[in-house]
C-alpha positions as CSV (number, residue, x, y, z in Angstrom):
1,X,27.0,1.6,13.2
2,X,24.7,2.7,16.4
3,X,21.5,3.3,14.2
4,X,22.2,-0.4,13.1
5,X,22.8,-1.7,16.4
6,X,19.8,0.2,17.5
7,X,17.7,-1.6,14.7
8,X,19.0,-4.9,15.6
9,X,18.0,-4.4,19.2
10,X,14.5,-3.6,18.3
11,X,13.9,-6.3,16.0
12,X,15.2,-9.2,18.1
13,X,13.4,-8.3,21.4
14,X,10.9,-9.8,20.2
15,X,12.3,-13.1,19.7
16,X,12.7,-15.8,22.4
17,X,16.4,-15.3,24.2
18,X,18.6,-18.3,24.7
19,X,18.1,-20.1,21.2
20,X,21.0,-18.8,19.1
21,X,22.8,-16.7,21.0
22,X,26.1,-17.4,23.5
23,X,25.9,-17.2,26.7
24,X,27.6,-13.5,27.4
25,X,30.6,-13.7,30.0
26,X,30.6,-11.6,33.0
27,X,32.9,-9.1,31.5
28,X,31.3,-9.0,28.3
29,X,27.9,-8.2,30.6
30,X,30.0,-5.2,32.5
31,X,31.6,-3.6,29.4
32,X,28.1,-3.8,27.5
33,X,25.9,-2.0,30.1
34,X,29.0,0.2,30.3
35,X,28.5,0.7,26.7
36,X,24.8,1.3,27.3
37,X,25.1,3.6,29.3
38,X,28.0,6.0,27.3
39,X,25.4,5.7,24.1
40,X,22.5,7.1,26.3
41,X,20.3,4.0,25.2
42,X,16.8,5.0,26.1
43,X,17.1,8.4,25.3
44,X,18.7,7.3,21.7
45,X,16.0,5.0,21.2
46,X,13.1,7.6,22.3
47,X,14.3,10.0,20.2
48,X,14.4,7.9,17.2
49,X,10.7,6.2,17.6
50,X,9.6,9.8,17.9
51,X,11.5,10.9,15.1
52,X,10.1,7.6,13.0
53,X,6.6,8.7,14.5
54,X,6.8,12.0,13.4
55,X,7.7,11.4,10.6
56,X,4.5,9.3,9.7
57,X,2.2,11.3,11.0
58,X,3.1,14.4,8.8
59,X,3.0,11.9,5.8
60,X,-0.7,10.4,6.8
61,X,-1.7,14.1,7.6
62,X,-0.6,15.6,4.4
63,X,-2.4,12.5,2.4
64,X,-5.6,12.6,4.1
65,X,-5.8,16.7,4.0
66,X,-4.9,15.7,-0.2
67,X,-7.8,13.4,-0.2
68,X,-10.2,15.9,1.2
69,X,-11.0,14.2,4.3
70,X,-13.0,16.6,6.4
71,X,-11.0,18.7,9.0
72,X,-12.4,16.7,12.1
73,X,-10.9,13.6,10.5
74,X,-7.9,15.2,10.3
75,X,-7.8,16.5,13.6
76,X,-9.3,13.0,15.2
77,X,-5.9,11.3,13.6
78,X,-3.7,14.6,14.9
79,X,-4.9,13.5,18.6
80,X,-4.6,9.7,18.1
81,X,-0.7,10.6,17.0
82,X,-0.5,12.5,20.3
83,X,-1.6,10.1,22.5
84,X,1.1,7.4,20.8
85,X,4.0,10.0,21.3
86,X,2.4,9.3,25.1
87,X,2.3,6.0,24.7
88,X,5.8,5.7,23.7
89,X,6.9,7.9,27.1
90,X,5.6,5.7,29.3
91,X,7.7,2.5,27.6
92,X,10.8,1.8,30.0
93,X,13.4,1.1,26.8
94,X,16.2,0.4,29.3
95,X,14.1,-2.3,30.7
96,X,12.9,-3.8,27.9
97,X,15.7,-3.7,25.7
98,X,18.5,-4.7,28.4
99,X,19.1,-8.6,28.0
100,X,18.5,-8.6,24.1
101,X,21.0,-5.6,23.8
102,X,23.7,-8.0,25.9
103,X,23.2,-10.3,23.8
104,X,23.3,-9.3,20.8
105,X,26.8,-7.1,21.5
106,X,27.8,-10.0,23.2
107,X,27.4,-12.1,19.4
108,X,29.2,-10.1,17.4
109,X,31.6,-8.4,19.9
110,X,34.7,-9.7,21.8
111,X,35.9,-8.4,25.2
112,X,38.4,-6.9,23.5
113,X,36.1,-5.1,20.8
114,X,34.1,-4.3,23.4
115,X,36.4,-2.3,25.7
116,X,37.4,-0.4,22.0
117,X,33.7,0.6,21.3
118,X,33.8,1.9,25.4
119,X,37.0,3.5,24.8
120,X,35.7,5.9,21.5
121,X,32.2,6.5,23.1
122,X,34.4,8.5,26.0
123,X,36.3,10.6,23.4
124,X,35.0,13.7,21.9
125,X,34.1,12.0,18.6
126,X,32.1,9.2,20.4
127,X,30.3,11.4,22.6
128,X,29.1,13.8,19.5
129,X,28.3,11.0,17.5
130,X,25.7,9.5,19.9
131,X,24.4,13.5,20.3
132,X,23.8,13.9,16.9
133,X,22.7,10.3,16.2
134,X,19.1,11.3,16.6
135,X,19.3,14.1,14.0
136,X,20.7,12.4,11.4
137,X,18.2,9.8,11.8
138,X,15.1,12.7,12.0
139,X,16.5,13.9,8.8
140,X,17.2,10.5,6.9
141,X,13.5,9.5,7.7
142,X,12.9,13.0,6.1
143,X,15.0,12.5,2.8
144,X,14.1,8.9,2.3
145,X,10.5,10.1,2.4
146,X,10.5,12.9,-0.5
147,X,13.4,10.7,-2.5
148,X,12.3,7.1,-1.9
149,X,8.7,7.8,-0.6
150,X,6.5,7.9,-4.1
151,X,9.0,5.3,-5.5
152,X,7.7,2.8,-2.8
153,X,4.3,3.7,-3.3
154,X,4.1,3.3,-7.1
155,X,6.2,-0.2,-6.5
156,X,3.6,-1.0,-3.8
157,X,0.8,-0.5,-6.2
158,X,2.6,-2.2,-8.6
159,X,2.4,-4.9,-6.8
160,X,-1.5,-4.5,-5.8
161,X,-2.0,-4.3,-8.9
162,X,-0.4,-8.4,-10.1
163,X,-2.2,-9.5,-6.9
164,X,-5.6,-8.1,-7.4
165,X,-6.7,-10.3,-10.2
166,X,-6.6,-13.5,-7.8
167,X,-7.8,-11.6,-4.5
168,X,-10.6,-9.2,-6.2
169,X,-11.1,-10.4,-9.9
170,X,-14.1,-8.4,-9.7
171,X,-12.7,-5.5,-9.6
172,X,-10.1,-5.8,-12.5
173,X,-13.4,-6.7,-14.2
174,X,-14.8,-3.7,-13.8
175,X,-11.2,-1.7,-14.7
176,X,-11.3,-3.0,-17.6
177,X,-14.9,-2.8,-18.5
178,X,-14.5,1.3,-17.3
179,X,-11.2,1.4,-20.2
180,X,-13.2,-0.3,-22.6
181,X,-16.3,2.3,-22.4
182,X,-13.4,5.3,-22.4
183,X,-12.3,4.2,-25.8
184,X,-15.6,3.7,-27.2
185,X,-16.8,7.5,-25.7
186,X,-13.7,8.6,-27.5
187,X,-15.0,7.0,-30.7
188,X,-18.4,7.8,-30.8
189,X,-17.2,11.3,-30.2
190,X,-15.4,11.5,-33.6
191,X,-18.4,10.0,-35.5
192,X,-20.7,12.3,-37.1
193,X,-23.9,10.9,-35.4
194,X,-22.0,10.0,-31.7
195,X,-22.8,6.7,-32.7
196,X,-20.9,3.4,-30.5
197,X,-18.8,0.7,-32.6
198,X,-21.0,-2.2,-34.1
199,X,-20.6,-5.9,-33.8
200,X,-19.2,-7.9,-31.3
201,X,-16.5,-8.0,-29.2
202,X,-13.8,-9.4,-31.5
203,X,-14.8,-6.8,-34.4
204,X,-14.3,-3.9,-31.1
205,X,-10.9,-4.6,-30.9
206,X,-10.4,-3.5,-34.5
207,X,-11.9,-0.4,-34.1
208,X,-10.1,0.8,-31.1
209,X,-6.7,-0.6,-31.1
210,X,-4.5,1.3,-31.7
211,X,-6.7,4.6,-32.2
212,X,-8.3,5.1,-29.4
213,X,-7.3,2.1,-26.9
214,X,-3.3,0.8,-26.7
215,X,-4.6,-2.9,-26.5
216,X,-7.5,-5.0,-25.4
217,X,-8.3,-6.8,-22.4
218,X,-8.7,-10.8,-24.0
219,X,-10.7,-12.0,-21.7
220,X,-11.8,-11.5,-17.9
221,X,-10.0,-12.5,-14.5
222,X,-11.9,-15.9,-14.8
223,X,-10.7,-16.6,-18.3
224,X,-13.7,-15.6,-20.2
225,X,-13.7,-13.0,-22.9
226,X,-15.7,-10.2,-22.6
227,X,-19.2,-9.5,-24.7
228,X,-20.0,-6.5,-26.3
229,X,-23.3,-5.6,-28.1
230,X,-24.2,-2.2,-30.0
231,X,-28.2,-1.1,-30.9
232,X,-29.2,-1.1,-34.3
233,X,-28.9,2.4,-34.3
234,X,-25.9,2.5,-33.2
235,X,-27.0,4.4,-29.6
236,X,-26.3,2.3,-27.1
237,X,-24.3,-0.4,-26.0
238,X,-23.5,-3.2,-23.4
239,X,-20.5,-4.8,-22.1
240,X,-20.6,-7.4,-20.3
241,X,-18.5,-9.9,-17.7
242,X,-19.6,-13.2,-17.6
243,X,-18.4,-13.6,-13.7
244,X,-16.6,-16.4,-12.3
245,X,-19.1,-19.0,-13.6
246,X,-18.3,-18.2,-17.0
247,X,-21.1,-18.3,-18.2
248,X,-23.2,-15.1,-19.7
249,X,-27.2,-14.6,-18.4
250,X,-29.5,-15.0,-20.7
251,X,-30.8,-10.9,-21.0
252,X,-26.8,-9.7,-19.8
253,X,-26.6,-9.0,-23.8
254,X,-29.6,-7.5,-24.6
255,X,-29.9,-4.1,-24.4
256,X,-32.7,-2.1,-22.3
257,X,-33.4,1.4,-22.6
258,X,-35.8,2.9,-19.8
259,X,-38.7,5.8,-21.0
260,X,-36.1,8.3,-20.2
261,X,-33.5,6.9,-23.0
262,X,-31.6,5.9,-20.3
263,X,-30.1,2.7,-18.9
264,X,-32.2,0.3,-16.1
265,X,-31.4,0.6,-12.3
266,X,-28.3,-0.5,-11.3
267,X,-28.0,-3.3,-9.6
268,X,-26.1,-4.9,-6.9
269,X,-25.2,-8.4,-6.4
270,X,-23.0,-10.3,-3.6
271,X,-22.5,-13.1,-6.0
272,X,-19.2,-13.6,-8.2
273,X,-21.2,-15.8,-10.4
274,X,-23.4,-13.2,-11.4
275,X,-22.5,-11.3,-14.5
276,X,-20.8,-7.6,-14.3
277,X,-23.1,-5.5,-16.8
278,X,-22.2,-1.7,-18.2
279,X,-24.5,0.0,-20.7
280,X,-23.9,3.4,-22.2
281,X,-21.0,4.5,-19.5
282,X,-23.2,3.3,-16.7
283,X,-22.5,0.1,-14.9
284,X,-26.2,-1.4,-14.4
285,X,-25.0,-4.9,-13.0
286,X,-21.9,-5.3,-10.5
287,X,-20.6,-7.1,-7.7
288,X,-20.5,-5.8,-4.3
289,X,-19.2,-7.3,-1.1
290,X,-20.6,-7.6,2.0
291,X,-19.5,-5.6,4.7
């Protein structure tokens, strides 16, 4: 009940007083800051953005060590934590939380339910639930993390992941251009001469699927399928996005092989209307955003 009450405080400070809520009575006022005062407020409410911040930071820390970030990274976010745990000292809660906390007891609380709550905070059980409050709420934060934690994150990406196609379509592009080329390595790679798939795109569908892809991308983010071109000899290949003016450049199918037997400088572009080219593996064509 007082880690709800807590939240509730938190979240309607910042909205403008007066609109919604009664105007408290005088009593309601006294046995409120009464009430305030039993529950230890501030100290309640210090201990649990700490505990939130805490929290966080071991979370962030632990992710950015997993990613390999380079110790003085690491350390540069350790201090930047520190000086918020500063930060948060210096906030006066009591101040700050005071009129919202009035009324928003004063909203859902009688006199009468008031001058209860006042009476169990004085008992033994009321006075060890508000000293153990901030525990339970350090270690909550703690179990939600490990149990909840990587189901929020792979729900989060899930949801990236819908959005992406209208916010970056480039870059679903290029996933699914980088699956395509997986497939096809993992053909040629059971062929006797490593040789790619011929044909076109339509005809690379029946190759891979179900072997050696679950199912093929139909067509782009903009709505266009995909090209696909194989050599004669069946040692190189090209697919291709046509961009978002769906519309395929005249060379973006033709295949180019430097002295080296290798693919041509990659390329650039800050254009979505350019096409998104990969030959052999290599992506020699692709969009890039400005910065």
């Amino acid at each position: 009940m007082r880690l709800s009450l807590l939240a509730a405080v938190a979240v309607v400070a910042t909205l403008p007083l007066g609109a919604v809520e009664p105007e408290p009575s005088k009593r309601q006022r006294e046995l409120i800051v009464e009430l305030l005062g039993l529950t230890a407020g501030e100290g309640t409410m210090h201990e649990v953005m700490n505990g939130i911040l805490e929290q966080s930071e071991k979370q962030f820390i632990a992710k950015a060590e997993a990613r390999g970030e380079v110790p003085k990274d690491v350390e540069e976010r350790r201090k930047l934590y520190a000086s918020l745990h500063e930060e948060l000292a210096r906030i006066d809660v009591s101040a700050a939380l005071a009129e919202p906390a009035i009324r928003i007891y004063a909203k859902y609380y009688t006199e009468r339910e008031l001058a209860d709550l006042v009476a169990f905070y004085r008992t033994p059980t009321g006075k060890k639930s508000i000293k153990v409050l901030p525990a339970i709420v350090r270690e909550s934060a703690e179990a939600s993390a490990k149990s909840l934690g990587p189901l929020l994150e792979e729900a989060a990406a899930r949801a990236w992941h819908r959005q992406e196609p209208e916010e970056r379509p480039w870059k679903k592009a290029m996933e699914d251009i980088f699956t395509l080329a997986r497939a096809i390595l993992d053909y040629s790679s059971g062929t006797r001469d490593s040789s790619y798939p011929p044909g076109d795109f339509a005809s690379l569908g029946r190759v891979l699927v179900p072997k050696h892809l679950g199912s093929m991308p139909a067509k782009d983010p903009w709505g266009t399928p995909y090209g696909y071109v194989a050599s004669p000899d069946g040692q190189h290949y090209r697919l291709v996005s046509a961009g978002a003016d769906r519309k395929f450049e005249p060379e973006s199918l033709r295949i180019v092989v430097t002295a080296n037997g290798r693919p041509p400088m990659d390329r650039a572009s800050q254009r979505l209307e350019d096409d998104i080219i990969q030959q052999d593996g290599v992506f020699v064509q692709y969009y890039a955003p400005k910065r």
